[in-house]
BAMARKE-254674 format. One record per residue: x, y, z of N, C-alpha, C, O in turn. Coordinates in pm, whole numbers, padded with zeros to 5 digits, always signed. Layout:
XYZXYZXYZXYZ ...
end
This chain:
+03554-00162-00791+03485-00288-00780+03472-00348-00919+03446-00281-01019 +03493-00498-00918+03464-00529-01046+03343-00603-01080+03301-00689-01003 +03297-00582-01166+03158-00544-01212+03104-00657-01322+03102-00610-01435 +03062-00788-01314+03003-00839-01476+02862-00808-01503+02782-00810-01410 +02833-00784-01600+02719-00703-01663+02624-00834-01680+02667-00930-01744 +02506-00836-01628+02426-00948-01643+02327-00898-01748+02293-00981-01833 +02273-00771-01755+02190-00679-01847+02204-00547-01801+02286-00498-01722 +02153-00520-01836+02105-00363-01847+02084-00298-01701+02119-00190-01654 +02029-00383-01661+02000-00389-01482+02068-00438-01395+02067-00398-01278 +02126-00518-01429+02158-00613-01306+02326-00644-01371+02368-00679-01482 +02402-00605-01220+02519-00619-01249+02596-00699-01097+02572-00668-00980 +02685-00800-01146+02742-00885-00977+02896-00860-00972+02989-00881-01050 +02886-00812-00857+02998-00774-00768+03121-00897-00750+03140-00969-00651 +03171-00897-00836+03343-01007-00858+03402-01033-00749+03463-01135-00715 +03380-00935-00692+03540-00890-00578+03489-00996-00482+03370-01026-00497 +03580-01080-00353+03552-01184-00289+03483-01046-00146+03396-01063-00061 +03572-00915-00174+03486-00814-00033+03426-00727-00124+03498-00651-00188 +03313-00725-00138+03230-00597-00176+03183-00480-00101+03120-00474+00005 +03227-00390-00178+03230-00276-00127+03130-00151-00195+03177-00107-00300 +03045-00111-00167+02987-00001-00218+02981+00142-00184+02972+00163-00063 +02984+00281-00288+03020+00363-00215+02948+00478-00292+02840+00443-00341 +02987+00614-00313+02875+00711-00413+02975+00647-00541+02923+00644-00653 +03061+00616-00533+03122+00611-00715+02995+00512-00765+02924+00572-00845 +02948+00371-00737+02872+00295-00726+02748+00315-00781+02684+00283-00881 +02733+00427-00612+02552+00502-00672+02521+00578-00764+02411+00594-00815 +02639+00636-00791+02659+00756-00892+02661+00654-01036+02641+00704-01146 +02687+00522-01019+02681+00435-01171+02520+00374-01157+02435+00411-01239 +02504+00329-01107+02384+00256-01071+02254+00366-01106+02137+00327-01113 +02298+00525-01128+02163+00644-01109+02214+00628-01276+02119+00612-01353 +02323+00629-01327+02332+00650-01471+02256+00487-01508+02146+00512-01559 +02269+00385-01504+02214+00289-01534+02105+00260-01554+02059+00195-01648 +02023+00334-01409+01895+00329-01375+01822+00421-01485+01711+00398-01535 +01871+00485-01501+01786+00624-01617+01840+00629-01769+01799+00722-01838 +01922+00541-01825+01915+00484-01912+01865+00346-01941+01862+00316-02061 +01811+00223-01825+01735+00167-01841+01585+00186-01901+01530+00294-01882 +01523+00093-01966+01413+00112-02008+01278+00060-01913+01160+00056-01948 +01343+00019-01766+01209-00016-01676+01281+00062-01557+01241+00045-01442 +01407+00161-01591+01416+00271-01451+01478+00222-01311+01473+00272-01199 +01553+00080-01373+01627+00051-01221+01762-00023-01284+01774-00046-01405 +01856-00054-01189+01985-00094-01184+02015-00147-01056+01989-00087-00952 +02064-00247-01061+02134-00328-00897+02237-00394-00929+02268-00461-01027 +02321-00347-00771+02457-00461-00822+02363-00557-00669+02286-00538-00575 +02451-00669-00744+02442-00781-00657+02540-00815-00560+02641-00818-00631 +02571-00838-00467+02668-00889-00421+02667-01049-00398+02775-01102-00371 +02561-01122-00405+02541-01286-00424+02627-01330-00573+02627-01264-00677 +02671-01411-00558+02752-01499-00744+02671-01519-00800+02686-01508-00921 +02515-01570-00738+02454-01666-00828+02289-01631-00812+02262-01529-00749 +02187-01705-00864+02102-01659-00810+02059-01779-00760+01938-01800-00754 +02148-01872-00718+02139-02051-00623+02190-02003-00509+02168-02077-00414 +02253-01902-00483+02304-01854-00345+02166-01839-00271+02055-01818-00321 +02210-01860-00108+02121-01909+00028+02062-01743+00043+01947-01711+00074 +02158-01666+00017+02143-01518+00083+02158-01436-00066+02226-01491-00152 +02089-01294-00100+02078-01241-00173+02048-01086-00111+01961-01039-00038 +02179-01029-00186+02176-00904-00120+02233-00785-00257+02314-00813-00344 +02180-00687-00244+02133-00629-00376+02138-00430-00304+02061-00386-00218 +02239-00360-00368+02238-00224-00318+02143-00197-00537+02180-00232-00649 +02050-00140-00496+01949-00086-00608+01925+00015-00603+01906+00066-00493 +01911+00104-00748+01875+00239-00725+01717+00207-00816+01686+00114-00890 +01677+00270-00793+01540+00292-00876+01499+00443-00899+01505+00533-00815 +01446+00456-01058+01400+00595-01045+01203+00615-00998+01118+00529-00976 +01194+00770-00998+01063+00747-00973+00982+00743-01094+00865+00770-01066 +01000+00721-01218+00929+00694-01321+00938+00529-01333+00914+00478-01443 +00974+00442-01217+00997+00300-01274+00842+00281-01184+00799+00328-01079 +00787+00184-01289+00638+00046-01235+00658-00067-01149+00690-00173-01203 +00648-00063-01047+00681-00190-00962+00556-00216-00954+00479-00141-00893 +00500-00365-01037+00435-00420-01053+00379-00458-00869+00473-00477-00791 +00263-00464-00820+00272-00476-00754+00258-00698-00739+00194-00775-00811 +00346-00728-00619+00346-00864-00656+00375-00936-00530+00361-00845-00448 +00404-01036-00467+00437-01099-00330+00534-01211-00373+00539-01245-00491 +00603-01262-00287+00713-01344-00312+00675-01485-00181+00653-01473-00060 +00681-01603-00264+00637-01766-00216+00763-01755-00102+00881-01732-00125 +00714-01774-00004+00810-01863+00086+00942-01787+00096+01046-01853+00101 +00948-01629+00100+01061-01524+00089+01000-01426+00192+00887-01376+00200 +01104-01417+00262+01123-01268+00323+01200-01148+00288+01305-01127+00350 +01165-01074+00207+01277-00925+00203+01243-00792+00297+01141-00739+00343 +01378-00769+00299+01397-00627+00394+01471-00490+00280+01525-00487+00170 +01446-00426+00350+01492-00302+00306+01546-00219+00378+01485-00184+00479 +01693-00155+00343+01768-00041+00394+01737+00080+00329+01783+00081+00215 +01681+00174+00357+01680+00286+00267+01831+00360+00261+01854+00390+00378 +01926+00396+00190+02040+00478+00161+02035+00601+00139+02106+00686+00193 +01912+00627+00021+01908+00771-00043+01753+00752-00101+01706+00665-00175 +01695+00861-00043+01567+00911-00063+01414+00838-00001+01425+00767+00099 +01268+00858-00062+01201+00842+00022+01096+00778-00061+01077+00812-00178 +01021+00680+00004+00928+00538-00033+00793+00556+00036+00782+00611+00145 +00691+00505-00036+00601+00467+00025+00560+00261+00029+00449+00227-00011 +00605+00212+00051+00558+00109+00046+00387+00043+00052+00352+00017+00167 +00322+00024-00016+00202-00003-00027+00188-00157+00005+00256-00241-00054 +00102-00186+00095+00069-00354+00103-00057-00373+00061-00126-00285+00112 -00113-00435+00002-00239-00486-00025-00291-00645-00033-00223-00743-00063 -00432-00642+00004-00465-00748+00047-00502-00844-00128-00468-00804-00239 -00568-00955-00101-00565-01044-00254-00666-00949-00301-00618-00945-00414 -00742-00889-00307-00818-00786-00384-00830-00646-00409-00925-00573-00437 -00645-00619-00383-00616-00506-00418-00633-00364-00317-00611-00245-00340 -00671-00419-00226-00724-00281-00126-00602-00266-00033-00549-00359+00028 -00571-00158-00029-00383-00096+00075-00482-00149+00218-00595-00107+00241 -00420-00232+00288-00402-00284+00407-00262-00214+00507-00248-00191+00627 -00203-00202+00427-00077-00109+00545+00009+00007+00406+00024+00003+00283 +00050+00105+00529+00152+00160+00401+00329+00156+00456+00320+00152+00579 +00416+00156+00434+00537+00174+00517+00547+00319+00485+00467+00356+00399 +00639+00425+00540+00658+00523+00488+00835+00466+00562+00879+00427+00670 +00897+00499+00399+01019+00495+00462+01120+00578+00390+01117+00600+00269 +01247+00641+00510+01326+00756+00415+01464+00707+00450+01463+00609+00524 +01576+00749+00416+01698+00743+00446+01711+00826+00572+01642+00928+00583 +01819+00779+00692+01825+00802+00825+01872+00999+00837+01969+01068+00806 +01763+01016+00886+01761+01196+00941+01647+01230+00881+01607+01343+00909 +01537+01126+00759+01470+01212+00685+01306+01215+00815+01199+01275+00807 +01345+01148+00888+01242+01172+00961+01105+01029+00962+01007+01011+01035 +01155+00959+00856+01044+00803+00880+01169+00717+00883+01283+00752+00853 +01122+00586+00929+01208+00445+00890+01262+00432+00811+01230+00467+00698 +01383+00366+00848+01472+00333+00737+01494+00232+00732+01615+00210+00724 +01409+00119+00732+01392-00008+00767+01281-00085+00746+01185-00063+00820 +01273-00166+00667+01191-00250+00699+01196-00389+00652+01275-00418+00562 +01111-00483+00708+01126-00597+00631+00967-00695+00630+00900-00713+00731 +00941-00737+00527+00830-00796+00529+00840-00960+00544+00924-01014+00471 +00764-01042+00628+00812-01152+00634+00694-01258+00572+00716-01377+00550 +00557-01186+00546+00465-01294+00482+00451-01252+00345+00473-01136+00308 +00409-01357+00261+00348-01285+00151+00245-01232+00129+00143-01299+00114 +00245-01108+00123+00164-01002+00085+00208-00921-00042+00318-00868-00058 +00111-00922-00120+00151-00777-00247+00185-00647-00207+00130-00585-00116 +00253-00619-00259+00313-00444-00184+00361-00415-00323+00362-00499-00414 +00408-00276-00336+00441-00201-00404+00533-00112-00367+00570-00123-00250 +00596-00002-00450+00634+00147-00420+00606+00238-00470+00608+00247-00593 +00577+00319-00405+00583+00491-00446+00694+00553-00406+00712+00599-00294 +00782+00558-00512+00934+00631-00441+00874+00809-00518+00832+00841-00629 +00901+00885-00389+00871+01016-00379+00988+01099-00368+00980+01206-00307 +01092+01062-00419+01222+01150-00481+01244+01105-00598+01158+01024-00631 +01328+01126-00681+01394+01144-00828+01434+00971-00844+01406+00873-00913 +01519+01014-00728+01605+00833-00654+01525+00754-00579+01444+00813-00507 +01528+00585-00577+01553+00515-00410+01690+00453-00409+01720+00378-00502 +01737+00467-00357+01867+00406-00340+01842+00307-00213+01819+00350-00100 +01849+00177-00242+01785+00085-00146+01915-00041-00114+01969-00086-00215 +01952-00083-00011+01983-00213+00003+01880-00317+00086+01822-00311+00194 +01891-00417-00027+01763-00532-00021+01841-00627+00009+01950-00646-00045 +01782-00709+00115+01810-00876+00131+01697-00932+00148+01601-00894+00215 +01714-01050+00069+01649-01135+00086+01676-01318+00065+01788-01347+00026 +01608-01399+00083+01660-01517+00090+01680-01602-00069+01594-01555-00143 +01745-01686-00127+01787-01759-00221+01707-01855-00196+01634-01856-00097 +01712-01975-00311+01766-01891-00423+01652-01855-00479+01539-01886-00441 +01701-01741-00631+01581-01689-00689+01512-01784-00774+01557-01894-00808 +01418-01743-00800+01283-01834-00950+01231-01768-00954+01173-01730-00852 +01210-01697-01096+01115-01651-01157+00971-01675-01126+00887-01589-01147 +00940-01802-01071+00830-01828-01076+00745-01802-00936+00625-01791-00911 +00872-01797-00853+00852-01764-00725+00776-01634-00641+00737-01623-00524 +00774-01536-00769+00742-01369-00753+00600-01421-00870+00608-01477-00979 +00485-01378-00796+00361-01339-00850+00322-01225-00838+00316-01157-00735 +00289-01195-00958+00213-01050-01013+00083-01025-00952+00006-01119-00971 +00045-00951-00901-00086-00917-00861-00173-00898-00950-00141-00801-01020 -00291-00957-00988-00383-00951-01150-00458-00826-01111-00533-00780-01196 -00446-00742-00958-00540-00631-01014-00483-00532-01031-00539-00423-01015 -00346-00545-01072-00243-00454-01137-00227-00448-01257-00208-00566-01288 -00218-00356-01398-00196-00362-01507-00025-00377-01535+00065-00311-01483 -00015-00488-01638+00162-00539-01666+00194-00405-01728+00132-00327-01800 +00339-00406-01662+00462-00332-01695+00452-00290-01798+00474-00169-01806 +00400-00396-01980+00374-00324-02060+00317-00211-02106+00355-00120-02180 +00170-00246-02019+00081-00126-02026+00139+00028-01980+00092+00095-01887 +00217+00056-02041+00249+00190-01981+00162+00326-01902+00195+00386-01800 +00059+00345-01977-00017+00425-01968-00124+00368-01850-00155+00436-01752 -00170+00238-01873-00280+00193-01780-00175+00145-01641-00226+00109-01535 -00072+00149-01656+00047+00137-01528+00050+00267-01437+00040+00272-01315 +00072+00401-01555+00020+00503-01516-00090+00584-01399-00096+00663-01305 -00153+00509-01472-00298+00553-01455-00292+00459-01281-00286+00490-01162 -00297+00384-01331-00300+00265-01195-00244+00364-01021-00303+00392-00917 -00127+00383-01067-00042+00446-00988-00077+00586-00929-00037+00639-00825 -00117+00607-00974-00170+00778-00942-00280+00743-00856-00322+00785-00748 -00313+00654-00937-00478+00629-00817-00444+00544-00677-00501+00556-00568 -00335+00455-00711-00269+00416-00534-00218+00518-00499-00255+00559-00389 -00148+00573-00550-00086+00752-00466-00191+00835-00374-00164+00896-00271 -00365+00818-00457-00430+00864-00373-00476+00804-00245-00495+00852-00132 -00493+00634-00319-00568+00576-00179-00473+00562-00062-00513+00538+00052 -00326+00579-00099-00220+00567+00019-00235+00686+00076-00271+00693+00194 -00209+00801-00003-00254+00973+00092-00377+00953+00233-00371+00980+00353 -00469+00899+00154-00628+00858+00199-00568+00776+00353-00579+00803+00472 -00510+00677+00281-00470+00597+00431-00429+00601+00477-00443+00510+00558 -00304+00709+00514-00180+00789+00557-00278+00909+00626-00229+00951+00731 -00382+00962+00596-00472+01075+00657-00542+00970+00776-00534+01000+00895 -00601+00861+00738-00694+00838+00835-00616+00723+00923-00683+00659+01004 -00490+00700+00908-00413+00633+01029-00358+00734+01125-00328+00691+01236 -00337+00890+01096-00270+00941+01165-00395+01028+01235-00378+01108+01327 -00505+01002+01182-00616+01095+01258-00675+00996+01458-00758+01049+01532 
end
């Protein structure tokens, strides 16, 4: 497949048929872990003015997904390789739903898609997520809001910290949905 390098992360698929396969994932896991925020995606959209936007991503589990919601966008998720917690939360930060989702045999969904805006997050609970995402065009920066009761990406440590403590309240809410 041929490949133009947009950064470090983000790379778009040339070819008029895109095709993805382990040679792919197997570049996208080296990408992802020599990145400095822990992810890599090829694109298969040209542009980011395209109607449709579709994105095979690996992410590691040391990457911060800010938690954030997207204006007037719906994305879905294929899981490929490994296993997620998806966190939703309401405007003041409290987990309102969790997804639990794995790649097909692992025993949860491998599927999902969110259609309002809500803040969500991940907890990817393998090494990998190997995800294919669609969602609708085109992109803007401005379009994806950060959740303010999340500490920025910079904050490493208070990102940290942050995270461990949704790890618990999702356990917490994962115990008392299934009771």
């Amino acid at each position: 497949m041929n490949l133009r390098k947009v950064n470090d992360e983000v790379f778009i698929a040339e070819d008029a048929i895109v095709r993805c396969g382990d040679a792919e994932i197997a570049f996208l896991k080296r990408q992802a872990q020599a990145s400095p925020r822990k992810r890599a995606r090829i694109c298969a959209h040209k542009t980011n003015d395209d109607a449709l936007h579709e994105m095979v991503i690996v992410i590691s589990a040391a990457s911060y997904i800010h938690p954030h919601r997207h204006l007037d966008k719906s994305e879905s998720f294929h899981i490929i390789e490994g296993k997620v917690d998806v966190a939703v939360f309401d405007h003041a930060g409290a987990i309102v739903d969790v997804i639990e989702l794995g790649a097909p045999g692992s025993g949860r969904c491998f599927y999902y898609r969110l259609s309002e805006s809500a803040f969500h997050t991940l907890l990817i609970r393998t090494d990998f997520l190997v995800v294919h995402e669609v969602t609708n065009g085109p992109f803007a920066r401005d379009g994806t809001i950060l959740a303010p009761f999340a500490p920025p990406e910079d904050q490493a440590d208070a990102a940290r910290a942050y995270m461990q403590r949704v790890s618990g309240e999702v356990a917490q809410y994962l115990r008392g949905s299934k009771a």
